[in-house]
C-alpha positions in Angstrom: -11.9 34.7 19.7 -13.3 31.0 19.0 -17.0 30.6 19.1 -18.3 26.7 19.5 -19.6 25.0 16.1 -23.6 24.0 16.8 -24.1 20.3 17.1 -20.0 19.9 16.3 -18.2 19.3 20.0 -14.8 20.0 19.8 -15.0 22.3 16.4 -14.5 26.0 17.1 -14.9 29.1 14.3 -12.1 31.7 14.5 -13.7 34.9 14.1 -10.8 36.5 13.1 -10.2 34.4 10.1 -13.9 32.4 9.9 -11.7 28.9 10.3 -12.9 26.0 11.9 -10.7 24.9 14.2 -10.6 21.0 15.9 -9.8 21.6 19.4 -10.4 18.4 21.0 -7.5 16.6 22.5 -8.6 13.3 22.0 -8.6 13.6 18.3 -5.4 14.9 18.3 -3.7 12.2 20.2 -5.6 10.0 17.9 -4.3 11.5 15.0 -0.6 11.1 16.6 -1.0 7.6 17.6 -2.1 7.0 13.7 0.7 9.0 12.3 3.5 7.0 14.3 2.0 3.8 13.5 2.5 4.8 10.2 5.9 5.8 10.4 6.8 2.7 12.3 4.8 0.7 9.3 7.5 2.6 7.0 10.4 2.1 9.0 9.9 -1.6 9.2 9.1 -1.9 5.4 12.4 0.1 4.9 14.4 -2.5 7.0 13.0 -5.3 5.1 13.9 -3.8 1.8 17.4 -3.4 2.9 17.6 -6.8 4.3 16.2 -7.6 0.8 18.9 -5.9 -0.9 21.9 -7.7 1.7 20.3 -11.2 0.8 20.4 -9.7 -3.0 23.8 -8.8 -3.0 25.4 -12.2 -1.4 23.7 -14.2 -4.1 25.6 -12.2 -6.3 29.0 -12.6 -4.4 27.9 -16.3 -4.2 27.7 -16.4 -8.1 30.8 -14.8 -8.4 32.7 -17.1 -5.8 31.2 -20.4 -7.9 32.4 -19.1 -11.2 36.3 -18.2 -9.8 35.8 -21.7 -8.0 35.3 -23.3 -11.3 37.6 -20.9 -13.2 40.0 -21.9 -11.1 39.3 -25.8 -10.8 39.6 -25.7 -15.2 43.1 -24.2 -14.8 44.3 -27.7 -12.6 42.4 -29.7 -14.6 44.6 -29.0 -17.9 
């Protein structure tokens, strides 16, 4: 049994348990919209940081290509 919260639309009491309860729709659907904005905000910073990571790592192979190349180019020089 939920009785209505004076001067609180949407807020109910549970008898049974004396919990108030948020029953209105609209602040629920708010509540999802802000939740997968979030998760797409998280997503999104999780992409960047593995594109991050990609760019990261070449710079490295990059490195390690220049110092074979010149490895390499010391051997023909002697």
């Amino acid at each position: 049994m939920l009785i209505p919260v004076e001067n609180n639309k949407g807020f109910f009491r549970d008898k049974k348990s004396d919990a108030i309860l948020n029953c209105s729709d609209s602040d629920y659907q708010q509540y999802l919209e802000v939740k997968n904005k979030k998760i797409n905000e998280i997503t999104h910073m999780n992409e960047i940081t593995e594109k991050i990571n990609e760019i990261d790592q070449l710079k490295e192979d990059i490195n390690e290509i220049k110092y074979m190349m010149k490895l390499i180019l010391s051997k023909l020089d002697t």
